[in-house]
TIPA-987900 format. One record per residue: residue in three letters; z, y, x of N, C-alpha, C in turn. Coordinates in steps of 0.001 Angstrom, whole numbers, padded with zeros to 6 digits, always signed. Atoms other than C-alpha are relative to their C-alpha. Example, Ala and Ser with C-alpha at 12.3 -4.5 7.8 and 13.67 -1.06 7.14 Angstrom:
BEGIN
Ala+000000-001190+000890+007800-004500+012300+000000+001200+000900;Ser-000060-001190-000820+007140-001060+013670+000730+001090-000770;
This chain:
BEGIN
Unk-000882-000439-001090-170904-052594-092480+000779+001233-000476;Unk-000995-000960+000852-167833-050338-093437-000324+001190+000684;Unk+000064-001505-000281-168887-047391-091147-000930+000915-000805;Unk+000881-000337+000279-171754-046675-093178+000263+000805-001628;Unk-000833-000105+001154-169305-046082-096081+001195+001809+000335;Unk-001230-001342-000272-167207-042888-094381-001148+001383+000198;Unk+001109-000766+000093-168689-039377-093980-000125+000610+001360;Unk+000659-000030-001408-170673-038586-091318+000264+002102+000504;Unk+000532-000864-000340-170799-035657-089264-000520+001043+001149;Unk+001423-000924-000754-173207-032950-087485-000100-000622+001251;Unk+000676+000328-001351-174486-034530-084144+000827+001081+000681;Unk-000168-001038-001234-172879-033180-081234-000511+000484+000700;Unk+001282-000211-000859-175554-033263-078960-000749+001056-000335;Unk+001235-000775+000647-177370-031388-081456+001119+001874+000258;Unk-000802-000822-000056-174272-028932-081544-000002+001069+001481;Unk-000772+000215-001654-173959-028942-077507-001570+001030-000033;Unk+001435-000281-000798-178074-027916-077335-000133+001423-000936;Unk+000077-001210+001200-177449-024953-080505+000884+001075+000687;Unk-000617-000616-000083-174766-023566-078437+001202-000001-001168;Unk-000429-000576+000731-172473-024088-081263+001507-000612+000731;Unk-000609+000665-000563-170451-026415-079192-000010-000018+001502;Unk-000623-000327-001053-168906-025365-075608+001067-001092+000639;Unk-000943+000981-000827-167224-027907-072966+000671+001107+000866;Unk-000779-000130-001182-164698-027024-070703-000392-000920+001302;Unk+000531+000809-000622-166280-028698-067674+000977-000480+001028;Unk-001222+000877-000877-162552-029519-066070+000811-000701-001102;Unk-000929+000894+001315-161663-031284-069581-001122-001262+000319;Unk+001219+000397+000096-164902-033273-069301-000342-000691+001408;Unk+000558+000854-001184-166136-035935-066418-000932-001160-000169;Unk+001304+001547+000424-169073-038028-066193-000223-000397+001184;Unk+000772+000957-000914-169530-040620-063411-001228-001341-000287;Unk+001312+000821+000420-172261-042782-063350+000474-001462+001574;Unk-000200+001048-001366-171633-046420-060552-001342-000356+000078;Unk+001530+000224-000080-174305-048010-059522-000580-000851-000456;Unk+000271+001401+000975-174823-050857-062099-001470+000921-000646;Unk+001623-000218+000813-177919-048127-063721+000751+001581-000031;Unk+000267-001458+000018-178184-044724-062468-000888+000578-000254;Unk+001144-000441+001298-180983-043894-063955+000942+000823-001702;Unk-000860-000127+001276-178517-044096-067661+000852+001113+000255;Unk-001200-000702-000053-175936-042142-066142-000496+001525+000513;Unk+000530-001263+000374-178128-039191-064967-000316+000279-001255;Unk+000041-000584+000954-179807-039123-068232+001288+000404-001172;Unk-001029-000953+001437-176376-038897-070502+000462+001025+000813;Unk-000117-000950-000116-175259-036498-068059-001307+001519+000036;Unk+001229-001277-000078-178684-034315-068381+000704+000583-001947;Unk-000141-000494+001526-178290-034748-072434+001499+001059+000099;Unk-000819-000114+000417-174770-033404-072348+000411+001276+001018;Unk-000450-001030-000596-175185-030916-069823+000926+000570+001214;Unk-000699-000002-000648-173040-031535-067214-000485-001060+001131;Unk+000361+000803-000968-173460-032753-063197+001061-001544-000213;Unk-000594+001347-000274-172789-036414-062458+001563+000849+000919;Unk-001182+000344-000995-169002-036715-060928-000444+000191+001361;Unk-000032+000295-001781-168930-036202-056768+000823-000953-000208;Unk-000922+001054-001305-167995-039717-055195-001048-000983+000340;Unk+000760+000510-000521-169158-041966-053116+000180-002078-000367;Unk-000135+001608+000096-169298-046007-053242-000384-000687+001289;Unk+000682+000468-001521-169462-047592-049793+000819-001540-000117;Unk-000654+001008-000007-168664-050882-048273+000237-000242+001541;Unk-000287+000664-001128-166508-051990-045704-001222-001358+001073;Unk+001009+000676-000536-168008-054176-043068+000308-001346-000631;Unk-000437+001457+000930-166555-057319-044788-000369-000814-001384;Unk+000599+000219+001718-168409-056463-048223+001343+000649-000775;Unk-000873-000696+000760-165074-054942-049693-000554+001041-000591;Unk+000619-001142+000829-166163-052343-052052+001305+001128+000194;Unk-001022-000933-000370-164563-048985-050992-000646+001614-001222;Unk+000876-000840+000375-164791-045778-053392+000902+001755+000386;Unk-000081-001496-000348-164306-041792-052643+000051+000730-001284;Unk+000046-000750+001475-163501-039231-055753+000376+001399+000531;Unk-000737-001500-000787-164144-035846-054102-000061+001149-000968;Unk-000510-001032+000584-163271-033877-056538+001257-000326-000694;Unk-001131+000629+000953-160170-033546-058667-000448+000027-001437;Unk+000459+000260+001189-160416-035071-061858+001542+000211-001176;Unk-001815-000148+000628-156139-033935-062946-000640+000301-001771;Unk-000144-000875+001518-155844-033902-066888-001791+000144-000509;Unk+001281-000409+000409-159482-034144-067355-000500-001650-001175;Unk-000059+001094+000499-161064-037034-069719-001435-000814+000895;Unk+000988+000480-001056-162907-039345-067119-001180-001192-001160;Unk+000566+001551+000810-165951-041602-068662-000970-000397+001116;Unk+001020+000213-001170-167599-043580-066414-001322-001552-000604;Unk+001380+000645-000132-171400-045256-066657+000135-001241+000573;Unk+000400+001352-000710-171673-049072-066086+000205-000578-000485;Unk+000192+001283+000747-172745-051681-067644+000506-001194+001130;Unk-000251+000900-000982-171359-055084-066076-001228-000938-000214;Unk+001339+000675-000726-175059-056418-064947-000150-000424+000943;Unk+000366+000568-001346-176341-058498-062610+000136+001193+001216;Unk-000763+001399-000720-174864-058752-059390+001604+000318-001055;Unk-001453-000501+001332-171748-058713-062435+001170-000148+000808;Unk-001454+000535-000553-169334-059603-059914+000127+001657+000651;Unk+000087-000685-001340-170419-056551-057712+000982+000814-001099;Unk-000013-001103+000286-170505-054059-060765+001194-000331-000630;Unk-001623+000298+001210-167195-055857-062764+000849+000954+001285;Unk-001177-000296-001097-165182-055106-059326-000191+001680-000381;Unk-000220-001527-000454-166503-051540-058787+000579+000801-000890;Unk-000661-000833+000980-165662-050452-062384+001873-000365+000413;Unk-001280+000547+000062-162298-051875-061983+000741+001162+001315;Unk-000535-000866-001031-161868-049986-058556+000051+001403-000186;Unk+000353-000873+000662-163042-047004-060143+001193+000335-001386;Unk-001084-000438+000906-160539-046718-062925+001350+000097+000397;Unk-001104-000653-000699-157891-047324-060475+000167+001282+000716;Unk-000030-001143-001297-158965-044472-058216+000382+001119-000958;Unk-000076-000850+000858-159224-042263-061333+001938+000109-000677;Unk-001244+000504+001013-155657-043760-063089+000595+000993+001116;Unk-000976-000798-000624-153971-042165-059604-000457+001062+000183;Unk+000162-001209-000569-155956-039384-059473+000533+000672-001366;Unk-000313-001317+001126-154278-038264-062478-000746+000502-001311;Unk+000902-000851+001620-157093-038324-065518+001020-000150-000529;Unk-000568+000026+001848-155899-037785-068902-000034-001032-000542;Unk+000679+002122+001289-157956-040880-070693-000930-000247+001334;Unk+001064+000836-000303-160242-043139-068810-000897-001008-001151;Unk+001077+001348+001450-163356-044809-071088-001155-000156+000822;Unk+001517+000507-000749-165798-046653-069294-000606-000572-001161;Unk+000979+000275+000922-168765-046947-071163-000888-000958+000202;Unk+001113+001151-000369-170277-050457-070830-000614-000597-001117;Unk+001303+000062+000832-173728-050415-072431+000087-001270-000332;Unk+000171+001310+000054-174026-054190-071444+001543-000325+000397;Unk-001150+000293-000572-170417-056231-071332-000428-001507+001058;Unk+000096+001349-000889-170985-059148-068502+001141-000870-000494;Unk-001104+000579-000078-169158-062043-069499-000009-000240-000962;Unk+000133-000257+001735-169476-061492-073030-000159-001634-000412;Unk+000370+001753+000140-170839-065344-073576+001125-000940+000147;Unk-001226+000632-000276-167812-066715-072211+001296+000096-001014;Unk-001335-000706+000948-165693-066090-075322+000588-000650-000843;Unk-000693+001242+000589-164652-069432-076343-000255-001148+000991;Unk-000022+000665-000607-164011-072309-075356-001025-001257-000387;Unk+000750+000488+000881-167159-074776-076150+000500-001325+000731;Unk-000126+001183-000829-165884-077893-073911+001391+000196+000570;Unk-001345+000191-000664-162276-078975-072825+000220+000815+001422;Unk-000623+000143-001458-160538-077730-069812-000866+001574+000297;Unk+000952-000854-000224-163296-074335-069844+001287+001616-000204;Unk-000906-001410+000831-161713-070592-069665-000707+000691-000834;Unk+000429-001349+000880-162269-067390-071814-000403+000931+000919;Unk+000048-001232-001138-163431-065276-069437-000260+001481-000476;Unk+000313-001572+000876-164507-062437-071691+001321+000678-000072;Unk-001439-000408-000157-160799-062369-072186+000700+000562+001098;Unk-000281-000034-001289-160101-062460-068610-000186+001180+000177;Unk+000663-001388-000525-162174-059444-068228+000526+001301-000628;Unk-000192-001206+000845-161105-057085-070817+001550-000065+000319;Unk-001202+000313-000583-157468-058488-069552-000045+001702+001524;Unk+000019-000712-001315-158609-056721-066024-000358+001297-000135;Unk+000281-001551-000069-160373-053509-067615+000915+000732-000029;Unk-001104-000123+000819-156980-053021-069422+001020+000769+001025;Unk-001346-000251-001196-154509-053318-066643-000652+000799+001055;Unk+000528-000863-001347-157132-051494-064174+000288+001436-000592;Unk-000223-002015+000513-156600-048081-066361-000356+000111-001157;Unk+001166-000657+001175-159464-047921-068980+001354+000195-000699;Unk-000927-000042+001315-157347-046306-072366-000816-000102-000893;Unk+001329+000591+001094-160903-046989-074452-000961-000401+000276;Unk+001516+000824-000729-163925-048582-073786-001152+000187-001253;Unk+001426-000322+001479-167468-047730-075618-000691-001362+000501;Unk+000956+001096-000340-169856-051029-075670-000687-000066-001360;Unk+001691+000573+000597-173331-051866-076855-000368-001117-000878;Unk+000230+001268+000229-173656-054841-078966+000236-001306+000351;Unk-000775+001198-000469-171143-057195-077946-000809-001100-000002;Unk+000701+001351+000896-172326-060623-077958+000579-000697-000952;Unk-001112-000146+001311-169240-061264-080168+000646+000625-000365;Unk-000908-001147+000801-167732-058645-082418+001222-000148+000079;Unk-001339+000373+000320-164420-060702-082327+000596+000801+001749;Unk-000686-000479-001257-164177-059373-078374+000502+001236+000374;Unk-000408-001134+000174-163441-056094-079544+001798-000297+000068;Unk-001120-000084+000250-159983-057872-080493+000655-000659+001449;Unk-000717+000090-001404-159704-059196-076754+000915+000681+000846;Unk-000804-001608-000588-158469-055627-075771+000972+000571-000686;Unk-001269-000222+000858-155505-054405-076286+000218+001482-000359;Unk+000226-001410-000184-156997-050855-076302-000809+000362-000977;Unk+001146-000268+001125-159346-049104-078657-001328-000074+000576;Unk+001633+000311-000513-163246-050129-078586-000829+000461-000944;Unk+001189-000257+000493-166188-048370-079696-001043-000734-000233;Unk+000707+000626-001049-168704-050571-080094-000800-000017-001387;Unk+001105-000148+000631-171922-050123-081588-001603-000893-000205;Unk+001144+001108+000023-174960-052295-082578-001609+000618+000356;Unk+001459-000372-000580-178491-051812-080725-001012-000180-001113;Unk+001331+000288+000640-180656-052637-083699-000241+001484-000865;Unk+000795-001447+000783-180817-049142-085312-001291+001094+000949;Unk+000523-000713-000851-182332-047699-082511-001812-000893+000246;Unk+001231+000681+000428-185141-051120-082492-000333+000412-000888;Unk+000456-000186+001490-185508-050542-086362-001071+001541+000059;Unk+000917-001746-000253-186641-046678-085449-001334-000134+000626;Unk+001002+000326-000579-188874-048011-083237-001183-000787-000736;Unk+000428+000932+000085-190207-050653-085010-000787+000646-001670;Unk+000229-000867+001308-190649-048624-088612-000816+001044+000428;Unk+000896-000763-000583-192176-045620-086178-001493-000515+000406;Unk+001271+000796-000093-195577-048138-085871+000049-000717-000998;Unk+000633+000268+001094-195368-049167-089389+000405-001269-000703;Unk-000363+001749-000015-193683-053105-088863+001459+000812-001189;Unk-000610-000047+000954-191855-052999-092021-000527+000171-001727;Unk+000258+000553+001177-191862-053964-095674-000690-001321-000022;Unk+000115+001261+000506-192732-057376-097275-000685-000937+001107;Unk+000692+000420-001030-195197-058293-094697+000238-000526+000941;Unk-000755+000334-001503-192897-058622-091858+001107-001076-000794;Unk-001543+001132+000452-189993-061503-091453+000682-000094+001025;Unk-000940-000719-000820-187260-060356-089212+000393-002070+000376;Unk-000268+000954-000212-186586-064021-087532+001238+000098+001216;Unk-001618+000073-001037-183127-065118-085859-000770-001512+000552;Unk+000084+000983-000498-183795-067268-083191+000550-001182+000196;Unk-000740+000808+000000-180896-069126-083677+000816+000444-001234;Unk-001076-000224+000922-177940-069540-086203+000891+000976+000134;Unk-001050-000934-000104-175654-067578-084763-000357+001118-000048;Unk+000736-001466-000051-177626-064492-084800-000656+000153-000923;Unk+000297-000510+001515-178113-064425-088630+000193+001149-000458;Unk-000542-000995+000669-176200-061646-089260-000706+000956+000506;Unk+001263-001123-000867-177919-059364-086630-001657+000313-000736;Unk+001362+000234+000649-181411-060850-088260+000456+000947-001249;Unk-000005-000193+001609-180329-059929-091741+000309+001746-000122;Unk-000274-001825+000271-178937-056058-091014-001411+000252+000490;Unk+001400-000431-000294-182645-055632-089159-000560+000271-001158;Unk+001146-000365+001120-184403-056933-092143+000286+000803-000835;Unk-000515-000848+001461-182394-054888-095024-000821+001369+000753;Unk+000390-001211-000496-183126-051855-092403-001795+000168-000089;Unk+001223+000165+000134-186809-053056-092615-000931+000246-001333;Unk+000319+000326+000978-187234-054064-095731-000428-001155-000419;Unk+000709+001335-000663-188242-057287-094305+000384-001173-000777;Unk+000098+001723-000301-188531-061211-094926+001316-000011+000444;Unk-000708+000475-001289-185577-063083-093272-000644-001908+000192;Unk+000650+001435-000009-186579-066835-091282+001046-000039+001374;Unk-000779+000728-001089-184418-068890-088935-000182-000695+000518;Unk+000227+000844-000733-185181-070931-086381+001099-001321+000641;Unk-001088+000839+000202-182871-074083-086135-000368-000758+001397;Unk+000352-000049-001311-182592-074718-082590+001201-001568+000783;Unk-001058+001187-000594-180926-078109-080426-000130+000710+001684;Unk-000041+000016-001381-180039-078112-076446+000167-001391+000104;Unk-000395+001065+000079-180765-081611-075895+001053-000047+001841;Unk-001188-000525-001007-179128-080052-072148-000336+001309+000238;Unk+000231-001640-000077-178460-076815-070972-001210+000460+000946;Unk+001520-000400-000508-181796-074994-070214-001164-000387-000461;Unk+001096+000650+000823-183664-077165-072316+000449+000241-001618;Unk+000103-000146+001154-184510-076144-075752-000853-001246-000965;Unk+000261+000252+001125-185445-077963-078921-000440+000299-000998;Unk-000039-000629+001010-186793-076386-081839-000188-001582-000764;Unk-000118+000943+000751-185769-078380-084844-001187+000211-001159;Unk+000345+000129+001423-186633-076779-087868-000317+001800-000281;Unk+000525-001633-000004-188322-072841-089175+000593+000223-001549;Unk-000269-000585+001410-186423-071751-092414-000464+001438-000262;Unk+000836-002062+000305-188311-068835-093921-001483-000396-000055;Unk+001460-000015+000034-191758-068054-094365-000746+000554+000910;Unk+000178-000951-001185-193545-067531-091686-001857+000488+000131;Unk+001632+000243-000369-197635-067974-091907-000259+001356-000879;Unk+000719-001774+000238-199873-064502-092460+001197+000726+000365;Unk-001071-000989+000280-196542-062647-091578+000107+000827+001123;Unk-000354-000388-001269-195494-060362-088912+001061+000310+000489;Unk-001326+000195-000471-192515-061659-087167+000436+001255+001003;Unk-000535-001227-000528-189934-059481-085596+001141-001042+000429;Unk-001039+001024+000048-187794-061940-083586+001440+001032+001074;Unk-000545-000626+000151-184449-060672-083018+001469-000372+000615;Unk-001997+000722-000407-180956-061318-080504+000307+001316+000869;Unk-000518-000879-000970-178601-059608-078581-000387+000278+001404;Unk+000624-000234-001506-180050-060457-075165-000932-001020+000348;Unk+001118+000896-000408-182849-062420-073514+000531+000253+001277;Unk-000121+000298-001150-181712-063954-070437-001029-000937+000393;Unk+001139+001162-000763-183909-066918-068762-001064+000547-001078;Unk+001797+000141+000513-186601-065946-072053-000306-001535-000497;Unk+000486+001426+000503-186641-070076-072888+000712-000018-001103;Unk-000002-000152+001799-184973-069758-076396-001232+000484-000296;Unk+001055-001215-000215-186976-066401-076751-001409-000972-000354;Unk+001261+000837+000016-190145-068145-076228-000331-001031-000504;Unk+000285+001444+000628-189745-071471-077510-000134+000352-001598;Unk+000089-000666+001338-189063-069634-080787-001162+000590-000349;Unk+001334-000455+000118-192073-067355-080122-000766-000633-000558;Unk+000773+000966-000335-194309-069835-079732-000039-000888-001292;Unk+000429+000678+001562-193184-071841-082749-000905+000895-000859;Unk+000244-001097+001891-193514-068668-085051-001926-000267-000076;Unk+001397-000578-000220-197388-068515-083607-000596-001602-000489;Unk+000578+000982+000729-198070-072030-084123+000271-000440-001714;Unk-000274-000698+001274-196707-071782-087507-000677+001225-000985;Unk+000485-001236+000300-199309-069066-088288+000436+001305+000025;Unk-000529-001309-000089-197269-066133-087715-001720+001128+000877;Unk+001185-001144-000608-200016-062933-087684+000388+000977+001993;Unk+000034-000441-001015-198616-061036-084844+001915-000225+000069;Unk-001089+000688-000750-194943-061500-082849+000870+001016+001216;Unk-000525-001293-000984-192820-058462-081501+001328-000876+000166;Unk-001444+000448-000227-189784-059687-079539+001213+001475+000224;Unk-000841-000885+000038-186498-057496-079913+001301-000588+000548;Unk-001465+000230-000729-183095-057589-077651+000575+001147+000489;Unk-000461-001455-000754-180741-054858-076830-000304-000224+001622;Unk-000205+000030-001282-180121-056098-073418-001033-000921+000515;Unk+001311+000393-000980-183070-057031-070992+000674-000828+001038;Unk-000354+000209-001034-181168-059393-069187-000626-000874+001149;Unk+000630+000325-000827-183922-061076-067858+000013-000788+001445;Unk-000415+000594-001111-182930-063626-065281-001134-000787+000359;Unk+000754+000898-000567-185196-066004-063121-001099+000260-000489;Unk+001179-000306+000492-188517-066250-064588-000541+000725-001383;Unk+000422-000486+000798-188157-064635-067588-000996+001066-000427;Unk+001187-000763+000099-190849-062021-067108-001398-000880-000665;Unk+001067+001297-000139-193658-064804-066382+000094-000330-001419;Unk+000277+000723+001155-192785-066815-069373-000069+000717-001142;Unk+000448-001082+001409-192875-063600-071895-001217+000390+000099;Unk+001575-000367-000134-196424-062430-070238-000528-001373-000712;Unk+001078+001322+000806-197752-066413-071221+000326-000226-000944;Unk-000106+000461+001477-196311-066481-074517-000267+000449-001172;Unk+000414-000257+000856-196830-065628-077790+000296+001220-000693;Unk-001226-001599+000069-194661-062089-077728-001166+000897+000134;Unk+000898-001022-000091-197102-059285-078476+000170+001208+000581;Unk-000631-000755-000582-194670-057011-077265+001256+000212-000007;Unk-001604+000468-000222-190987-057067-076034+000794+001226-000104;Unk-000815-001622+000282-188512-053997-077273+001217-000725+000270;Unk-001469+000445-000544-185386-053877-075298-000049+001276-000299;Unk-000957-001718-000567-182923-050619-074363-000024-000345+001313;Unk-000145-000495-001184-182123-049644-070882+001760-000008+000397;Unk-001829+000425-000196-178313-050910-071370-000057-000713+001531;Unk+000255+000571-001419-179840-052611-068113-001263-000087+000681;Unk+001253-000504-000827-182001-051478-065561-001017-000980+000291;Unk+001137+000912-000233-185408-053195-065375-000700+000509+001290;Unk+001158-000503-001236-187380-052957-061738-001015+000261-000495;Unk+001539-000729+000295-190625-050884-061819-000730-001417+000234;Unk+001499+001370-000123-192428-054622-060502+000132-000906-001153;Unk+000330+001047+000629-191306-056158-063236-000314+000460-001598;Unk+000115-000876+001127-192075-053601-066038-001355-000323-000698;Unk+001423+000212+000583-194818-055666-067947-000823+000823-000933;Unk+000628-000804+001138-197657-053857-070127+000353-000131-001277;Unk-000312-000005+001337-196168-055646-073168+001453+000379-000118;Unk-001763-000400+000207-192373-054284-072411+000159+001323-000165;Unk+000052-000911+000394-191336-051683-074215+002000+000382+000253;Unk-001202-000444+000044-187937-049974-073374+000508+001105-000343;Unk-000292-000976+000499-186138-048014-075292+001522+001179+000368;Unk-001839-000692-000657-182856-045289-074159+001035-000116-000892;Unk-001036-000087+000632-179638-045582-075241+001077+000900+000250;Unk-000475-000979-001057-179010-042331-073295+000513+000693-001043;Unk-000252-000825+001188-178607-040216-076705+001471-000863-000532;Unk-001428+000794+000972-176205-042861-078359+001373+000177+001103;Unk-001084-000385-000398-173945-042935-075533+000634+001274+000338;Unk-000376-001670-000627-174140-038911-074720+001101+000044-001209;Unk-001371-000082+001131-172816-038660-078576+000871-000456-000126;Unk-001667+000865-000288-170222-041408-078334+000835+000812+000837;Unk-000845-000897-000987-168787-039434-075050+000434+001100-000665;Unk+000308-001141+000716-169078-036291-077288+001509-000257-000773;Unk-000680+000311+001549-167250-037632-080220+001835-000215+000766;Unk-001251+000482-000680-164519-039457-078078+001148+000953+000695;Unk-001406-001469-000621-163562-036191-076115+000311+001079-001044;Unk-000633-001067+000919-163492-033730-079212+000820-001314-000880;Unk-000524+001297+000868-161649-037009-081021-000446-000059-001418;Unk+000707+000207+001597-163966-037269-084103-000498-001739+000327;Unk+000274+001471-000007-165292-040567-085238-000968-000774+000571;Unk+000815+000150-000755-167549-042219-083268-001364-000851-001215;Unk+000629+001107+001146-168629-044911-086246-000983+000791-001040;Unk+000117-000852+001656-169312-041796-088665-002074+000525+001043;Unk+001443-000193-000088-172399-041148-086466-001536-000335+000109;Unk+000995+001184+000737-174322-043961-087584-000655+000472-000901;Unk+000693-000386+000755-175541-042074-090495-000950+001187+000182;Unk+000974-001554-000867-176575-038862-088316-001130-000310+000423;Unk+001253+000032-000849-178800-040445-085927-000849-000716-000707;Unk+000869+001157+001279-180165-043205-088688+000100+000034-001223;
């Protein structure tokens, strides 16, 4: 990856907490919506500054109505929200939200979406189907945003959807820390892609590991129903590290699991930036063969469904520095080598 190639430098955060580095706190705005307030207090704790005053209400009709009681003139607005389940609620509110900001006069608008909703939709796999990923980054565009920070696209190419500049950073350095901090790494381990398309992801893990790589060769004989075909790689005595951008329903996820274990795999950590966790996917990760599940917090998990084997990690630091970087205009890419 070419960022890893430029030169890095000093942490802001680290700068911001030394005193060596001073905000203007009317250059500077952090809102947080309500897609994961939780995220949006903590980057505003790291960075030192209160959440934005406004409010988010709703007409009696369900219209989403929002309030911005303060002035934000000439200031650089970034606002908190991932587009997560209900995605329709939180796509709209950002959208309403960058308009309210566009007339109130910021400087820049950059909404920072951890998780992009929609993301999946980014071709066309069947006649007559839209782009909707397109659609969306169409609507961030024309609603105001002038940059957008995001988390581990589900395709890198949707960076070129926008006709704006995109930050956008990959969740597995932050697993790898984790995963190297308890020892899972070198020869032993085999960083497995659950599918084809998520080779490349597999393969920067393992180099970061030191790891194995093994692929799981996967059919839909229909949608929701999995197949496993075929296990390229080595998998018996090993200790898998299986490895995608997101776990929604958990039935890839698992069906993969599950091979690796019947396959002799020694032990079986599942890894996904985004927890997107739909329908039963809890359930079927407690009965399966997942020893323990490492997500981020790009999307808020309920306290009932916070199993003993789920491990979540913040991505509160990565985005404080991104915000950091973006408002003094240094590189955002160059701090890939700081934090990792």
């Amino acid at each position: 990856m070419s960022h890893h190639n430029e030169p890095s430098s000093p942490l802001k955060t680290e700068q911001l907490k030394s005193g060596e580095l001073v905000l203007d706190p009317h250059a500077i705005k952090i809102f947080g919506g309500n897609a994961n307030p939780r995220l949006a207090r903590d980057v505003a704790e790291i960075i030192g500054q209160p959440l934005g005053d406004m409010i988010i209400t709703r007409f009696s009709d369900g219209e989403l109505r929002c309030a911005i009681n303060e002035s934000i003139r000439g200031a650089d607005v970034f606002i908190i929200q991932p587009t997560c389940a209900p995605v329709n609620d939180t796509l709209m509110e950002l959208l309403i939200l960058c308009d309210a900001f566009k007339r109130a006069s910021a400087r820049r608008i950059v909404p920072i979406i951890p998780y992009f909703g929609y993301g999946r939709q980014d071709k066309k796999i069947r006649p007559r189907e839209p782009i909707t990923a397109k659609l969306v980054a169409n609507m961030i565009t024309h609603a105001g945003a002038d940059r957008i920070f995001a988390i581990d696209l589900h395709a890198g190419q949707i960076q070129g959807f926008f006709d704006i500049p995109v930050d956008h950073l990959p969740g597995q350095p932050l697993i790898a820390d984790y995963l190297m901090s308890k020892g899972v790494q070198g020869k032993g381990v085999t960083v497995v892609s659950p599918d084809v398309g998520g080779v490349e992801r597999a393969t920067i893990l393992a180099e970061k590991l030191g790891a194995e790589l093994a692929i799981v060769a996967k059919r839909r004989p229909e949608p929701g129903k999995v197949k496993i075909v075929e296990v390229i790689g080595d998998i018996e005595g090993q200790t898998c590290v299986l490895i995608d951008d997101m776990i929604d329903s958990g039935g890839t996820f698992v069906a993969a699991a599950n091979e690796l274990a019947w396959r002799g795999a020694k032990e079986i950590y599942g890894c996904a930036t985004h927890p997107v966790l739909s329908g039963d996917a809890i359930r079927r990760i407690q009965d399966s063969a997942i020893m323990e599940l490492i997500v981020t917090d790009t999307i808020p998990i309920a306290p009932e469904r916070k199993i003993p084997k789920l491990t979540q990690l913040s991505v509160g630091l990565v985005c404080a520095e991104a915000i950091l970087r973006i408002h003094q205009n240094d590189s955002v890419s160059g701090m890939f080598d700081e934090m990792w």
